[in-house]
C-alpha positions as CSV (number, residue, x, y, z in Angstrom):
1,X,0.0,-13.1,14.2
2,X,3.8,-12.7,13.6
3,X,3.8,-10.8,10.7
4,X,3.2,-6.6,11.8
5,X,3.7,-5.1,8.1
6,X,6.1,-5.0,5.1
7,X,9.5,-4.5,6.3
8,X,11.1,-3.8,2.7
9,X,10.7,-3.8,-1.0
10,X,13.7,-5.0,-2.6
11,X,14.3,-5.1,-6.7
12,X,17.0,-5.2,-9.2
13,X,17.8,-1.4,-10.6
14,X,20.6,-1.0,-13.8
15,X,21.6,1.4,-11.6
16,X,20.6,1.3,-7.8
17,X,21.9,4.4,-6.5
18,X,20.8,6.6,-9.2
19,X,17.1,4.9,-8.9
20,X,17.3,5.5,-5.4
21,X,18.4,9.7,-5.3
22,X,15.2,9.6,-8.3
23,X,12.7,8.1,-6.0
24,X,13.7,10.1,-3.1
25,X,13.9,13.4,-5.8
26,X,10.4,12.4,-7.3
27,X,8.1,10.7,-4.2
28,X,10.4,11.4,-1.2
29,X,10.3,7.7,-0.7
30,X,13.3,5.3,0.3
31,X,16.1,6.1,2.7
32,X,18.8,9.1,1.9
33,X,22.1,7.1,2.2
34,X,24.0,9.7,1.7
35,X,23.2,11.5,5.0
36,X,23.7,7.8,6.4
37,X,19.5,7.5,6.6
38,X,19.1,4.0,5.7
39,X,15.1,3.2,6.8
40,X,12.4,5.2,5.5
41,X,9.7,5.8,7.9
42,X,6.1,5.8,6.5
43,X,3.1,6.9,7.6
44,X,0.6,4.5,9.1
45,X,-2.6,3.5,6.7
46,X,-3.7,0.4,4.4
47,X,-1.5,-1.3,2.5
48,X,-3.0,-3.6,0.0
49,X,-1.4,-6.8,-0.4
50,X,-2.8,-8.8,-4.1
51,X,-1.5,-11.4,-6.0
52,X,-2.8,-10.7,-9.7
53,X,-3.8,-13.1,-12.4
54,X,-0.8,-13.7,-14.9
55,X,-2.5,-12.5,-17.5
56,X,-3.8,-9.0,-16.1
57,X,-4.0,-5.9,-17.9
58,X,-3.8,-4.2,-14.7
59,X,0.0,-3.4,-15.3
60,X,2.3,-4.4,-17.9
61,X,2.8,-7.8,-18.5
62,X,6.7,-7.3,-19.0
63,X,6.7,-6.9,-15.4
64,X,6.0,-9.1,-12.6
65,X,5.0,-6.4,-10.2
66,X,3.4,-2.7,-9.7
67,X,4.9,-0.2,-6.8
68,X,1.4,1.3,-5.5
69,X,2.1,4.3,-3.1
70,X,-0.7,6.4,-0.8
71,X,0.1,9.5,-1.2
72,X,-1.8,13.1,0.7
73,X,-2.2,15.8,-2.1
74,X,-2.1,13.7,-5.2
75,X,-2.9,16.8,-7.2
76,X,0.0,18.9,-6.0
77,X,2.4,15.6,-6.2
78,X,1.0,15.5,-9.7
79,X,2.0,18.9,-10.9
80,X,5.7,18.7,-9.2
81,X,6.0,15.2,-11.5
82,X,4.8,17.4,-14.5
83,X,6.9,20.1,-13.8
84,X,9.7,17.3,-13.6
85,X,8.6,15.9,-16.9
86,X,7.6,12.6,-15.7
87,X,4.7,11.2,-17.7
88,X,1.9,10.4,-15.8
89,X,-1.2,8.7,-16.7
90,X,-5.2,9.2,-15.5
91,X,-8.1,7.6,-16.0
92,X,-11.4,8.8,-15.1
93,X,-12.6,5.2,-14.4
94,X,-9.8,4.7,-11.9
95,X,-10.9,6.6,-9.4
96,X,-13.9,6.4,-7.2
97,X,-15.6,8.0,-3.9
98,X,-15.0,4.1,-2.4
99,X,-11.3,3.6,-3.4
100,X,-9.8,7.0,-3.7
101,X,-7.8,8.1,-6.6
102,X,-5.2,7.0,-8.9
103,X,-2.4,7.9,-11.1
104,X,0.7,6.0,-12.9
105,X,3.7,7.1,-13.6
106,X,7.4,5.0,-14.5
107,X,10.9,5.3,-12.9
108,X,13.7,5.4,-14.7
109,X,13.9,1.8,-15.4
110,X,10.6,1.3,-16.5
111,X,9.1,0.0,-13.4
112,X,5.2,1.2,-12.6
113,X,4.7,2.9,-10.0
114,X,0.6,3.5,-8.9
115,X,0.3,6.6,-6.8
116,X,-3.1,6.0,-4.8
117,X,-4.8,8.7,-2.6
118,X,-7.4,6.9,-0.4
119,X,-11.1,8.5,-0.1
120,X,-10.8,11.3,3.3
């Protein structure tokens, strides 16, 4: 097959390279432009890749899409978003010894953002 993985994630921002320097800040994701760093290089691992039904509760239906990020040390990434003041949500019922564990949090322009640490 052609197609070896996503090669971007592109969306509209009220204000790109502030969004940018937050997610960088927040999830040390994206590319540091500044320092003329313009790919980020991620780990290898799943990536799930799911259309969801219009009407989903599953994220909010105000937006068409949900950032989901695997992330090592969700509970340590957790505190340094606390300690940030980022809301984050949990729900017990997200999280299981099959799929891992989750948390959501928002950026800046109210886009979710599901931070997902696979089982070990």
């Amino acid at each position: 097959m052609a197609v070896t993985g996503i090669g971007g994630l592109f969306f509209r921002a009220n204000n790109p390279e502030k969004l940018m320097a937050w997610y960088l800040e927040h999830l040390g994701v994206g590319a540091n432009m500044a320092a003329g760093e313009y790919i980020w290089q991620q780990a290898a691992g799943p990536t799930v890749f799911a259309p969801f039904k219009q009407d989903t509760d599953y994220f909010p239906q105000t937006k068409q899409w949900m950032l989901n990020l695997r992330v090592e040390g969700l509970d340590e990434l957790l505190a340094k978003l606390r300690a940030a003041g980022i809301d984050i949500t949990t729900k017990a019922e997200w999280d299981s010894p099959e799929t891992g564990r989750f948390a959501r949090i928002h950026d800046p322009d109210g886009n979710p953002i599901e931070l997902w640490e696979p089982p070990a």
